[in-house]
Each structure stands twice: as structure tokens, then as C-alpha cells.
N, C-alpha and C positions, 0 to 999 in steps of 0.2 A: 452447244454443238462444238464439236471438232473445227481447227481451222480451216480444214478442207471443206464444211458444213457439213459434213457427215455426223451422225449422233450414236457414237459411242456406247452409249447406257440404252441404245433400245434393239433390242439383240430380235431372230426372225427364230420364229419355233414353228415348228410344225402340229396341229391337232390331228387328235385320231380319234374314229369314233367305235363304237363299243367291241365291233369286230375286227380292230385291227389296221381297219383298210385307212389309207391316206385320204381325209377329207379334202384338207387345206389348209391355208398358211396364214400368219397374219402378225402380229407384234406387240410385245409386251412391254412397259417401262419398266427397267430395273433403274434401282439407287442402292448401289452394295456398302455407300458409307454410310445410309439412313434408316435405316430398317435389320434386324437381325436375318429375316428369311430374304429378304435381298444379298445382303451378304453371305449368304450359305449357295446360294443360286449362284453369284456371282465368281465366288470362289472356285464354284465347281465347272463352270463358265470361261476362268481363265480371262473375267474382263477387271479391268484396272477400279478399285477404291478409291472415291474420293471424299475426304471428308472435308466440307465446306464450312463446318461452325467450330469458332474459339469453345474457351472452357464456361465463358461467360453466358453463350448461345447464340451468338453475332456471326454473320456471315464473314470469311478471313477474306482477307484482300484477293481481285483478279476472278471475281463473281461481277464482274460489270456493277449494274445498279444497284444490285445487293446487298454489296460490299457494304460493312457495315451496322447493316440493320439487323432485328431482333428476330429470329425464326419466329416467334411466334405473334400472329394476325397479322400476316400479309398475304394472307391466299390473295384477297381481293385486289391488292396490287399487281399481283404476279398473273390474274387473269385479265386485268387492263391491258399490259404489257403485253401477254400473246393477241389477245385482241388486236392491238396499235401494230404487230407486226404479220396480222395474218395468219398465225398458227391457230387460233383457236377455233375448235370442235365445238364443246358442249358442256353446261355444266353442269353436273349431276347430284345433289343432295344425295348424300344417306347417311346411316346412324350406325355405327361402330363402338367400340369399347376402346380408351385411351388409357394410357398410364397417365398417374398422378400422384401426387407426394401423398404417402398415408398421413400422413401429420399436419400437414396445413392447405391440405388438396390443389398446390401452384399443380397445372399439367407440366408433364415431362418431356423430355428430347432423347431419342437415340441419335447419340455419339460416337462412330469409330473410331477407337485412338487403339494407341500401337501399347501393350504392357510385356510384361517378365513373367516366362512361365519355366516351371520346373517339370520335362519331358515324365511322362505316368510312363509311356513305355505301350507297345502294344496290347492289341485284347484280340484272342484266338477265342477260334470257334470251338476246339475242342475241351470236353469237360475240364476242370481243372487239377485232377488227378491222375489225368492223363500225359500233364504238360512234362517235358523234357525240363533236368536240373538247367542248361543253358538259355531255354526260355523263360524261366523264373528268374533268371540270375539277368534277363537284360528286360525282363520289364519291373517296374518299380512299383506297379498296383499290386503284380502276385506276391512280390516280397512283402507287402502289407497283409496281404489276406494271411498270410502264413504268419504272422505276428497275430490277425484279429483271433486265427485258430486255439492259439493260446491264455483267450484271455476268459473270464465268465462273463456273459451278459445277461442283466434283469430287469426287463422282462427278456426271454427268450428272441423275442422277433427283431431285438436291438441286432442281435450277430447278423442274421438274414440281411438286414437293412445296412448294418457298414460293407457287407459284402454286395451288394447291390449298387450301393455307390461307388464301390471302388469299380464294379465291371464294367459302368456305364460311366463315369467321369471322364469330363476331356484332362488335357495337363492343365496341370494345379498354378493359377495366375498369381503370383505372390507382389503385383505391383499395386501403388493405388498413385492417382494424381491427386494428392494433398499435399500440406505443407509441414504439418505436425504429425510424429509419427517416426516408426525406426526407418532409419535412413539407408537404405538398403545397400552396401557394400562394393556397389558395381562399378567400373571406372570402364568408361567405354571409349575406343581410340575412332575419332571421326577420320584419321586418314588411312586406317586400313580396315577399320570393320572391325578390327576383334576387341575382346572385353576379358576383364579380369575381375575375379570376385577375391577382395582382401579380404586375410582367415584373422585379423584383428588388431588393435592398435599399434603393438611390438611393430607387425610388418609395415601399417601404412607406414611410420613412424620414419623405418629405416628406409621407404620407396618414396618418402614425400620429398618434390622438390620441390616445394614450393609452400606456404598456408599454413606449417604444422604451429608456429606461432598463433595461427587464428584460433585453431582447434584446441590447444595444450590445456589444461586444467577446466576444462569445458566435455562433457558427453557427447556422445559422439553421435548428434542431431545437428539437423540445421537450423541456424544457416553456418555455423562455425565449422563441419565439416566440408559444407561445400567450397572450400574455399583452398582447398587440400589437391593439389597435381601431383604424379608421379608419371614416369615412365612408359611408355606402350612396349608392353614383354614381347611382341612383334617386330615393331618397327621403329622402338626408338622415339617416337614423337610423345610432345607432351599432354595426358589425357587429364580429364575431367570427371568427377561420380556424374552416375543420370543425375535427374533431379528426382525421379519418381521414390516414396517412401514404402515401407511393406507392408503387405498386408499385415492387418494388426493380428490374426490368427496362427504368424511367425512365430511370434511374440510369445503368444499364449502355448503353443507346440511343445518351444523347445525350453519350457517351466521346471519339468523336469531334472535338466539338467543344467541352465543357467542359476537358479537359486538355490541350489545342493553342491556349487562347484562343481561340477564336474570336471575341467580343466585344471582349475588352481588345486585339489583337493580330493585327489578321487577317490582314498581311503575313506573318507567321509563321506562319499558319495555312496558308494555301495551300503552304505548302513542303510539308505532311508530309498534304493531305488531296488525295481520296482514300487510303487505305490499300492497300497493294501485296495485302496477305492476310495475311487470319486464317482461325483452322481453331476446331474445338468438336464435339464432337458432334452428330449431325444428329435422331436422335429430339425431342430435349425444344428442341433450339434454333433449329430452323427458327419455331417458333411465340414464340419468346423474346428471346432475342441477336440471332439473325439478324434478326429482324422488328421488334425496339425498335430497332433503329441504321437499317433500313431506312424503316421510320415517321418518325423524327426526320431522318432528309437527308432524305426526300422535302417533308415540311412546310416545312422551313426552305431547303435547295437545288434541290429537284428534282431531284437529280443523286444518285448511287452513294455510299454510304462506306468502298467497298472494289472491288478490280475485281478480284480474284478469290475465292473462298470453297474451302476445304479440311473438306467434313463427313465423318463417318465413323459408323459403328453402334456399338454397344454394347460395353464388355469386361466377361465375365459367367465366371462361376466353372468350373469343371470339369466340375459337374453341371450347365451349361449355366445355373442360374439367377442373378439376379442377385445380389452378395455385400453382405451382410447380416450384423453381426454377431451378430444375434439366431440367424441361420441355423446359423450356425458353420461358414461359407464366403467369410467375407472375411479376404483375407491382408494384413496389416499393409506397409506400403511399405516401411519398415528390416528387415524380416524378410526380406522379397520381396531385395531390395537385395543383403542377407549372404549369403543360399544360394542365389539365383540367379545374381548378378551384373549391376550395372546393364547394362553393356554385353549381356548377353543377353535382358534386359528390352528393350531398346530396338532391337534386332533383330528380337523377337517382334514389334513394333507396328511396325517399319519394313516387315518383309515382308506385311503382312496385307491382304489385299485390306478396301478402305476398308467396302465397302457391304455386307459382311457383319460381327456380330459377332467379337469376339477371345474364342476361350477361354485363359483367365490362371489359371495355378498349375504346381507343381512338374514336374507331368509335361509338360506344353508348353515349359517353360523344357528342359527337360532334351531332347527334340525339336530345339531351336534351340540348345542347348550342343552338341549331337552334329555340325551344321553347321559350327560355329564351330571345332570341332577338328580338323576337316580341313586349315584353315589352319594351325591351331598346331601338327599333324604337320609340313605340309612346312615351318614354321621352325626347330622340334628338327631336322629331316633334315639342310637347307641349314648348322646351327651346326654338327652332331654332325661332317660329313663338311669343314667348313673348317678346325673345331679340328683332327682327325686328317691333313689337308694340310698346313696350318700357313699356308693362303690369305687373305688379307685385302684388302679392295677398299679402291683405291689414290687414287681419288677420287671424288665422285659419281657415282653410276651413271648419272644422266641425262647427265652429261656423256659419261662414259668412252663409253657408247653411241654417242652421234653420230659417234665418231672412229675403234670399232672396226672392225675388218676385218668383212664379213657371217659367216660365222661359219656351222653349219651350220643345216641348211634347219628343222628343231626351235628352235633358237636364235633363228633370225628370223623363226620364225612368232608363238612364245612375244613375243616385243618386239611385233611389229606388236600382237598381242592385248592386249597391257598399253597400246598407243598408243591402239588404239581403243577402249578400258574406260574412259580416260580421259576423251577426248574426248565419251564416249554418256552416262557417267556424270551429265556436268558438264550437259549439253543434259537430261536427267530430272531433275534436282534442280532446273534453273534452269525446269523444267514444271511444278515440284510436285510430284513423282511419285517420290516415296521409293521403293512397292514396284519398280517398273519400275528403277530404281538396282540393289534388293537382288539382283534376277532375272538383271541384268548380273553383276553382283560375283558372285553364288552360279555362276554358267555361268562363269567365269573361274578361283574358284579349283577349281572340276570339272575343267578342261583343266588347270591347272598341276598337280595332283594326278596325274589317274589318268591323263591324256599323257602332257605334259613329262616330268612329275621320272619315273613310269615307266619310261619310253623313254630319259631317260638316266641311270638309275639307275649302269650301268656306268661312264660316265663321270666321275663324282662320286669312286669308292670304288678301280676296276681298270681308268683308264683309261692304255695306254702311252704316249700322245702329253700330253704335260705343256701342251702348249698348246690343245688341244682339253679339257682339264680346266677351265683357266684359265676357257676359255669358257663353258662350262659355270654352272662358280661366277658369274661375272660375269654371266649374262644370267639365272639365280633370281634372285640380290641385285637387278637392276636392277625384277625383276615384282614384287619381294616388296616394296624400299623404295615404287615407282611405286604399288601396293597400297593401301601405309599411308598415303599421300595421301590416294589414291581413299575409304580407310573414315572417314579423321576425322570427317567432318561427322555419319557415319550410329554408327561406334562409337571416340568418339574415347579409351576408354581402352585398349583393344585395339590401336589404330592407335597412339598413344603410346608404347607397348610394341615396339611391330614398329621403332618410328623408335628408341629408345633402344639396343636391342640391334644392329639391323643398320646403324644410321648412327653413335649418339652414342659407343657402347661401342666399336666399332670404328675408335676414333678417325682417323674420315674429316675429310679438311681441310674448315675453313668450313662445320663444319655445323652447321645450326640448335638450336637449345636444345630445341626441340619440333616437332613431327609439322603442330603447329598453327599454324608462324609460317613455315612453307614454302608456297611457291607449287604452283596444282593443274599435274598434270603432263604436263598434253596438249600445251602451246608446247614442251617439252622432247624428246617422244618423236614431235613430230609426225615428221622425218625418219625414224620406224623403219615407216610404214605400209607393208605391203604387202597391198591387199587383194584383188590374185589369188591369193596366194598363202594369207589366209585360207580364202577360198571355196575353191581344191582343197584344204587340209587336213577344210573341212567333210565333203566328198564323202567323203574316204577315212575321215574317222573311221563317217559313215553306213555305210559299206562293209565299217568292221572290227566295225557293229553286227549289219550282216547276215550275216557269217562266222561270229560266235559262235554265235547262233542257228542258222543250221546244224547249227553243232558239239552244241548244247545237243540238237536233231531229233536227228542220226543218234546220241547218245552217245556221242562223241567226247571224251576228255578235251581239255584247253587244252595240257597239255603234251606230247600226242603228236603229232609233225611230219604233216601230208599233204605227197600229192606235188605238188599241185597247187590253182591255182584259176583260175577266168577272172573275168573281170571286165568287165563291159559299162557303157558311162557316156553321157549325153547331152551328143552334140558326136565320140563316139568318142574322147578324149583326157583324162587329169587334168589339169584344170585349165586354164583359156584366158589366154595372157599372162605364162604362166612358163617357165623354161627345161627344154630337156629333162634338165639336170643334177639340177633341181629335182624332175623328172617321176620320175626315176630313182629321188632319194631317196626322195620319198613312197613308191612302190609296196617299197620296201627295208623302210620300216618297217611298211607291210601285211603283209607277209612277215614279218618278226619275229615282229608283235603276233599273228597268226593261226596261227606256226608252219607255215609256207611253204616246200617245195623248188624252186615256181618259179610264178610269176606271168605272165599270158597276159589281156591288152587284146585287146577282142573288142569288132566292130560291135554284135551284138545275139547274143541266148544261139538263134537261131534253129537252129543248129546242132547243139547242145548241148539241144535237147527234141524231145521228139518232138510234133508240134500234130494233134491231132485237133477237127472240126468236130460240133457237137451243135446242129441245127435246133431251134427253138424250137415244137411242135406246138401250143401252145395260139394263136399267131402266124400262122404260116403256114398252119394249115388251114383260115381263112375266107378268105385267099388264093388258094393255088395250091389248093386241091379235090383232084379225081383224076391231079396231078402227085406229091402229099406223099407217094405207096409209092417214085416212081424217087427221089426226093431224099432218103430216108433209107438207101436203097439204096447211094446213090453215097457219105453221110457215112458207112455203116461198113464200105464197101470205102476210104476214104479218099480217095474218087478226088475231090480238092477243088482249087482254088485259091483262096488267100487274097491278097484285094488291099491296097493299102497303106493304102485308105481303112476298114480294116476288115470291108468287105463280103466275101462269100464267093462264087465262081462253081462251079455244079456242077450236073449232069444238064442243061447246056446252059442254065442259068439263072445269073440274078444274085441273092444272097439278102443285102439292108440288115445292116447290123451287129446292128442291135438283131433281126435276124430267128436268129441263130443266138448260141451262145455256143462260143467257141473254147476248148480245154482243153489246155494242156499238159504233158506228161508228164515229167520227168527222165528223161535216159537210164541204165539202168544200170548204178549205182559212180556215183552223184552225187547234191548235192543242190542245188537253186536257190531264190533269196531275190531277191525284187523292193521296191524302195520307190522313187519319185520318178524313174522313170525309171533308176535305177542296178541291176543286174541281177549277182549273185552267184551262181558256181558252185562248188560244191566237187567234189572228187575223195574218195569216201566209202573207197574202195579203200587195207586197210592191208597193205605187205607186211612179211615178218619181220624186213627191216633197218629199216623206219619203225619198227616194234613196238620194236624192241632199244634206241632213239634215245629215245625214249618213256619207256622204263625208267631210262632214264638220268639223264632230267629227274627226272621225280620222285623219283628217287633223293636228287640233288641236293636238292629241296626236302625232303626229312626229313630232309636232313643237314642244312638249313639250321636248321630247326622243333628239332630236338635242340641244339645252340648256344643256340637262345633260352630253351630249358627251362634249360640250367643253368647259364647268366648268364652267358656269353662272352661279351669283351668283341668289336666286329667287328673290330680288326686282329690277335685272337688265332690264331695258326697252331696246327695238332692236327694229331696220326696218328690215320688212321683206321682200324678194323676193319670188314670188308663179309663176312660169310659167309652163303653159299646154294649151293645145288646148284652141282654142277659145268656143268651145261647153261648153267644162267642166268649163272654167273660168266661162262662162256665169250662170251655172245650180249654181255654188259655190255663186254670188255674193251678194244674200242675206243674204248670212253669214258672208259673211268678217269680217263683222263689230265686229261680238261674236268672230270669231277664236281672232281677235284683240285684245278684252279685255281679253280673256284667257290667252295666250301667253304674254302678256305684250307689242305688238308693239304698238310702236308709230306713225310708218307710213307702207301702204303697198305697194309694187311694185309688178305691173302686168306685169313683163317682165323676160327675162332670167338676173339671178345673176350676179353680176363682177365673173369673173376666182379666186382669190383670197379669198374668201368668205366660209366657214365652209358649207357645204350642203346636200343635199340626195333626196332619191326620195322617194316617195309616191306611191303605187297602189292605187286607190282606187277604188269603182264599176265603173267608166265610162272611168277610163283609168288613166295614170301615171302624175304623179306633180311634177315638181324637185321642191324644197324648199332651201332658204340659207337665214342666217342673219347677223346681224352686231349689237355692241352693241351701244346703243349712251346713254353717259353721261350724266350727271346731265342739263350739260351745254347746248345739245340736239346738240351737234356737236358729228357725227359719229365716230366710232372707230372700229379699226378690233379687 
């Protein structure tokens, strides 16, 4: 209380209730030095701040009994106390949310203390294109906006969000009460009030009466600056710096132009300012980094200190929270490093879309390791199957490229696509736009994977033409080195690796020492573009997506042949600007990939469905009224014409598109798959020589699956054993011959295996096949 006993801090409010009207009065306690929303009440209140606690948390002197003691756990005493004197009411339990150190969870104290702010300047209500040049020019937030105007931000909602902060910001506090830290330049006069901010050593230098011995050959921190007096440019009298240090976000602000000289050097300054781009994260740094650098070039240049910004969200634990070691959810960076692999670390954050959080730990890393080995399957495949050639590229493959014969229509799809990965690659990166890279790169090595090396798998391992192998070899090595360009920037110990082995180790002439000291490789493969012949492979892989699916509907396996498919495309042709040689191929490897006895290019599947018309009743009956019995009449006798525009004509009328829905049917023995305009039909129909072809495949594949169980090497030759009924052997025997050269046997046995022998069974459609082998030597004498 007051010395009069009056109580100051408990001010008299009046309540009102819903309608306005004056209920009654009664009284509130404020504390405007201890609470934020007290101080915002009490400011506006016009009642006096007090604040009661040191830096340490201790009541200051002239708190009566207080004095002293620790704010925290003394309610109990302080309710003794009113007790012993009569004031006390009542004491109330309840449970509320406190601040607490994130870090080592001690509870916390709000504090009022007095710091240094630098005036933002007003905020008007009207739009800010409306604002007056003298309004801009006296508040110092719109001078900022008119800087963020000029800068890029990515992701997009970065700009929204600096200008958001700026319109809602109070003035910018640049003080802090520590000891370490820039000492912030102010010399304040305690006999008249006013303050000087020194513009730097030169001045204190020549204004110091007193201290400059303390400070001289020492940085200009304390405590060697504080010890520095000069002058009060008022009054004469001898002043002091505060003691308060700056915000460290000063610091970081005016970067730009304290370590470029700007002052000593400004020649050289101008080479390197603006800034091209910097990146940080966007939660804490739009209001920090971003906004001290933008603060300090707008005061000082008006202009930008950067012209483009790279923010991003958060990276946050597993359990989605943020890593904390107290938590026991933050993973050590050397740790992360060892079992992740940097290079998978740094995939994880290259593909991450920017404006959402990164979840980070073992099972994400392990997510983006599983990516990353797709690549390093097809470079075991590409080493496994050179070693066993005995093929080795003769000189850079970028060269050898330009000079090779075109080579087959795989081959030169494969190059153009390594030309254009190149070239999209280098245009995203030079965007800023790492993920849009990783999204190229991830879709390229998809196609060399489960295409390319697929489709010519035979090539590589049992191909008879020695120079279509050649080829083969040489246009991987050329996607795979082109590749390891393309990953440096994004993983360059990965990419290091790819160049050591398929360039350094391969002792190819004049080749670089590193991955890293090669040029990127778009000028090299630009001659391999062909991008008609991209876009029809697009189609046709679309085309072998909608085949499978298909197959997936009617339960078809993949390796039982149809006899048939159609295939409907816009334009009526694969592809516009290739040759029919090319046309030919493509639909050859449709055929393969789908398991195809013959392939049929069709206008539209109009043919091939049957289209029935379904009027739309809830449509057409505020329409046509007492015509809607003949019109539904005529759609389920089907007595219809459908026009090109979609419309419908029938019972001697025209009915809008949007008036009926068109349905069509598959005819039966088929099935149809529609996307973009490209229209798939399959032939569902299996006969018993499809069925028998069928069995054969899979046949093949468990004899393949058996070889891997018991560690064959792949140019190991074996006899095999195939026993099953007589039926089934029978329906098989046309094939033996192909399961033979697939699997590598040398010879086959139509009976049950010796006991001792590696084996398994087989389902296949007509019934079960036990299967076993044996390996035989070079020498062609048998061996277990």
C-alpha cells in the first residue's frame, strides 16, 4: 500500500452485462511490473510500474520483509503475512500453464526492465498503396516493405510473412541485459536526460575524456569500453555508455556491410553487395536475420541486401516434436553422419518440400537409403555384367556418344533422357530449387531402372549380336557417368564414387581426378536430344501402365502371354516426328513388357464397347415434362445417336452432354483402361496354348529364384530336373527348349530329382512341378 494506505495497483472497473446496461462495480488487482497483460492494462490505465525483482530474482530493497528473498515459493509466506494482518479473503487452488526454461525446465519470472528500441514508425489503416510518399518516408516499417518488394522469396508465403511482421511489429528492442555481447554505443547524460549514439572509434577517440587508455588496443566490448566518459553534447556534464549490450541480431543485420567494408572500402563493397542468396529457416528468421539485414540496407541504402531468399520450416524429430536433449529425441550430427550417411542426410533435405517441416531420424534416413539403392543396384548390374564381358569403355562416354552410330531406339531414348536431366537439372539448381532437381533425378533413375536396364536386360548377359551388347554397355556407362555429374552438387560423395569406379577405375583416357573437377554435362550430350521421341516413349510407358492394371482387374498374371491388345492414342499414331522404324519399335517393346501375341493401333476403342446412353432425370424433367417416358424409352431400347460434341440425339430430340451420361461397356473377353486421352484394350480370353506359354514363364522364373537360393554364380551352367504329371510335362514340352537357354541348362531331366539335390515346387495353372539342379563345370562333369 500507498503511504496514505491507499492501494495504488487496485484500480475500480465497472462490469457490464450483455446488454450494455451497468450492473456493478467491484475491483481487480493489477501488477504492471509482473505480468505482460498487466502491463498493457496498466499502461493504458496510466497507473505507475513497479518492478520489485533484481536480475537474480530477489525482491530489491524497500519491499518491507521481502526484501531480499527469492520470488519463487513464498506464496505461503505471503499468505501468513496477510493473515497476521487481517487482509486475508481466501485461498483458492487452480491450475494454469507457467513458463519454463525449454532446456532444463527451472520456472520462470516475468521481469519489467527499461531497454533501447529503434521507433518502426506508425502503422495506418489504409491499404499500402495508397500511402502518401511523406508517410512512407516517416515510418520505417513501410520503408522496409518497399525493400522486401524487391527481393524473391521461396517459398512464396516467405514475402506475405515478412510483410506481416513488419505491419504488426512493435519498435524493434535492440537492447539485452548481459555482459558479453556488442556494447552498444550509447552514452546517456543522467543530468539532463539526453543520449548520444557514437558513429565509431575515430569519434569516441577524439570525445573521450577520460578511459581511452583502458579501451586503446582492446575491441570495443566490455569491460574496456565501459570505462570511456566523454562529454554531454547538451549540457556539458561528464556521461557514461549504458551498460546494456545489443541485441546479437545487430550484429548479424549489418553483415552485409561490416565484413565487405563498406566504410573502409566501398569500391569493393559494391562488387559483392547486394547478395545473390541466402537461405535459414523461415519460422524464427523472418522476424530476426531476415528482418536485421533488411532494417539495416533499408536505413543505410534503401535498397535490398540480398535478391533472392531460400526459407524453409522446421526439422523436427520422429515423434514430430522438436529435438531436445532433455527430451531424448535429439540425434547427435556424428552419430546421424555414421549410420545414416551424409550423403543420405543430404537427400533427405534436398527432396523436402521447403514449407513443410523435415521429419529427421533413423527410419526417414532409411526411407531415402532405400531410393538411393536403386541407383547403386543398376551400378552392381552395369560392373557385374562388364566384368563377366570383359567390356571396358574406350573413351569418355560423352565423347564416344556423339560419334556413335544411333544405336537402338531404347538406347537413344535412354541418352536423350540423360541429355535432358542434364540440361533441367542445371536450369533448377541455377532456380534454387534443389527439391524440383531431386524430383528430375528420382524420375530418371525410375526409367534407367525399371525401363532401360529391364528391357534390356538380355542384352547385357545373352545377347548374340556382340555389337548390340557393345551398345548396350556403352549408352548405361554413358547415363550412369552423365548421372554422376548431374548428383555432385546435390550428393557429391555418392556421385565421387560413381566417377571413381566407372570413369577413374576403368582407366578411361584424360579423365578427371574427381566427379568434382568435370564440367556439367548438358554442352556434351546436347547432340543426343530427341524430344519426339521422349514424348512417344512417355505415351507408351502410360500405356504399359494401363495394360497392367488391366492385368491386375481381370487376374491375369504378368507372365502369362495374351493374344491380343488395341491400343487407341491422340493423334491416332505413337508418337508425332518419329520414324515408322521407331513406331515399330516402341509398340515391340509394349508387346514384350505386357506379354503381347500382337498389337492393333485403333482410332478410338468405339468399336471395342458397347456405349449405352443414361438421361439424366433429375435434369431433364424440369425440361422436357411429358416427353421424359418417350426419351427413356428410346435410351433402353438404345435407339440413340451420339454426336461428336458429346450431345445425344434421340426420340427425335437433341439432349446437351451435361443432359445424359454416356456408359460404356467392354465387350465380352476384354478389358479397357482410359487415361489422357490414350485408351487400352486387352483381350481377357486365355486359350490352352496361351495357358501352356504361361507355365513355362513361370517356370523359368523358379528356376531362376532356385539359382539365387543356392548362390550360383550367373554364368554358372546346371542340369536340370522338371518332374510332373505326364499331362503337364506334355503341354510344357514345346518350351523346354527356351526355359533351357534362360536358366542356363545344359541338359534337361524329365524325371524325379536324386534326393540330395537343391529343389522346389512349382504351382503352376495345370498343376505342381517339383524342380532341382545341379551345377556342371566347365569340364561338363556334374557337381552338387
Amino acid at each position: 500500500s500507498a503511504e496514505d494506505g491507499s492501494f495504488p495497483y487496485v484500480h475500480r472497473v465497472v462490469a457490464w452485462d450483455e446488454v450494455g446496461e451497468e450492473e456493478g462495480t467491484g475491483i481487480v488487482h493489477i501488477a504492471p511490473g509482473c505480468g505482460a497483460e498487466d502491463f498493457q492494462l496498466g499502461k493504458a490505465l496510466g497507473l505507475p510500474v513497479v518492478a520489485p525483482l533484481d536480475e537474480s530474482g530477489h525482491y530489491l530493497q524497500g519491499f518491507g520483509w521481502l526484501s531480499g528473498l527469492d520470488a519463487m515459493g513464498i506464496t505461503a509466506r505471503i499468505v501468513e503475512q496477510l493473515e497476521a494482518t487481517g487482509f486475508f479473503y481466501h485461498l483458492e487452488p487452480y491450475t494454469h500453464r507457467y513458463p519454463h526454461c525449454w532446456r532444463c525446465g527451472t520456472p520462470l519470472i516475468f521481469r519489467v526492465v527499461d531497454e533501447w528500441y529503434i521507433n518502426m514508425g506508425p502503422v495506418y489503416d489504409v491499404p499500402r498503396g495508397q500511402l502518401s510518399k511523406e508517410q512512407v518516408e516517416g515510418s520505417l516499417r513501410y520503408q522496409i516493405m518497399e525493400v522486401v518488394d524487391q527481393i524473391r522469396w521461396i517459398p512464396g508465403f516467405g514475402y506475405e510473412r515478412e510483410l506481416d511482421w513488419l505491419r504488426t511489429m512493435n519498435d524493434w528492442m535492440i537492447s539485452k541485459k548481459r555482459y558479453w555481447g556488442l556494447a552498444l554505443p550509447i552514452w546517456e547524460c543522467r543530468a539532463c536526460g539526453s543520449f548520444e549514439a557514437i558513429s565509431g572509434l575515430e569519434e569516441l577517440r577524439a570525445r573521450a575524456v577520460e578511459g581511452w587508455d583502458v579501451l586503446e588496443g582492446h575491441t570495443p566490448h566490455r569491460p574496456y569500453v565501459d570505462g570511456v566518459r566523454i562529454k554531454c553534447g547538451t549540457c556539458g556534464e561528464i556521461t557514461e555508455r549504458i551498460r546494456d549490450v545489443g541485441n546479437p541480431w545487430l550484429d548479424a543485420g549489418i553483415v552485409p556491410f561490416s565484413t565487405l567494408h563498406f566504410r573502409e572500402d566501398p569500391e569493393y563493397w559494391k562488387q559483392w553487395f547486394p547478395a545473390d542468396f541466402i537461405t535459414e529457416s523461415f519460422p524464427g528468421q523472418f522476424r530476426n536475420w531476415f528482418y536485421s539485414m533488411l532494417a539495416m540496407s533499408t536505413v543505410l541504402r534503401r535498397e535490398p541486401p540480398f535478391k533472392t531468399i531460400f526459407g524453409y520450416a522446421l526439422v523436427v524429430a520422429e515423434d514430430g516434436r522438436p529435438m531436445h536433449k532433455s527430451w531424448g529425441n535429439a540425434i547427435d550430427f556424428n552419430e546421424a553422419a555414421e549410420r545414416m550417411g551424409v550423403d543420405v542426410m543430404r537427400w533427405l533435405f534436398a527432396r523436402a518440400k521447403p514449407e513443410e517441416n523435415i521429419v529427421f531420424g533413423f527410419h526417414a534416413a532409411d526411407e531415402t537409403r532405400r531410393e538411393l539403392l536403386v541407383l547403386w543396384n543398376v551400378l552392381a548390374f552395369f560392373v557385374t555384367y562388364a566384368r563377366l564381358a570383359g567390356w571396358r569403355p574406350a573413351a569418355p562416354s560423352a565423347d564416344r556418344g556423339a560419334t556413335e552410330a544411333p544405336g537402338s531406339v531404347l538406347d537413344r531414348w535412354i541418352r536423350s533422357r540423360a541429355a535432358g536431366l542434364a540440361a533441367a537439372v542445371r536450369g533448377e539448381l541455377a532456380d534454387y530449387d534443389a527439391r524440383a532437381a531431386t524430383v528430375l533425378i528420382s524420375g530418371f533413375v525410375d526409367d534407367l531402372s525399371t525401363w532401360y536396364l529391364r528391357r534390356s536386360r538380355r542384352r547385357f548377359s545373352r545377347s548374340e549380336d556382340p555389337q548390340d551388347r557393345d551398345a548396350a554397355f556403352a549408352t548405361l556407362h554413358l547415363a550412369l557417368v552423365s548421372l554422376a555429374r548431374v548428383l555432385a552438387p546435390i550428393l557429391p560423395f555418392l556421385a565421387e564414387e560413381l566417377h571413381r569406379i566407372l570413369v577413374r577405375d576403368a582407366g578411361m583416357e584424360a579423365a578427371a581426378e574427381s566427379v568434382h573437377l568435370t564440367r556439367w554435362p548438358d554442352a556434351e550430350l546436347e547432340g543426343q536430344r530427341e524430344p519426339a521421341l521422349e514424348t512417344a516413349m512417355a505415351s507408351l510407358l502410360r500405356a504399359v501402365e494401363l495394360g497392367r492394371t488391366l492385368r491386375g482387374q481381370a487376374g491375369i498374371r504378368v507372365r502369362q502371354p495374351l493374344a491380343r491388345l488395341w491400343l487407341a492414342l491422340p493423334g491416332g499414331s505413337l508418337g508425332d516426328g518419329i520414324s515408322p522404324a521407331d513406331r515399330a519399335a516402341l509398340l515391340e517393346l509394349l508387346s514384350e513388357e505386357l506379354n503381347l501375341k500382337a498389337i492393333e493401333v485403333i482410332g478410338d476403342e468405339s468399336e471395342l464397347v458397347e456405349r449405352r446412353v443414361k438421361p439424366l432425370l433429375p435434369v431433364i424433367g424440369r425440361t422436357y415434362g411429358a416427353q421424359v417416358p418417350a426419351i427413356m424409352a428410346a435410351a433402353r431400347e438404345n435407339a440413340v445417336e451420339i454426336l461428336p460434341d458429346g450431345s445425344v440425339r434421340l426420340a427425335g430430340l437433341t439432349l446437351k452432354s451435361n443432359e445424359v451420361e454416356i456408359l460404356a461397356t467392354p465387350r465380352p473377353g476384354t478389358a479397357v483402361a482410359h487415361d489422357e486421352g490414350i485408351v487400352v484394350v486387352i483381350d481377357t480370353t486365355l486359350t490352352p496354348a496361351l495357358r501352356s506359354e504361361g507355365d513355362a514363364r513361370e517356370l523359368t522364373r523358379a528356376i531362376q529364384d532356385l539359382r539365387k537360393k543356392v548362390g550360383l554364380a550367373l554364368d554358372d551352367r546346371i542340369a536340370l530336373w522338371i518332374n510332373a504329371e505326364a499331362g503337364l510335362l506334355g503341354a510344357l514340352d514345346r518350351h523346354l527348349a527356351v526355359v533351357a537357354a534362360d536358366t542356363l541348362a545344359v541338359a534337361v531331366h524329365r524325371e524325379a530329382p536324386p534326393p540330395d539335390l537343391p529343389s522346389a515346387e512349382v504351382m503352376l495353372e495345370r498343376g505342381v512341378v517339383r524342380i532341382a539342379l545341379r551345377v556342371v563345370p566347365a569340364s561338363g562333369e556334374a557337381r552338387t
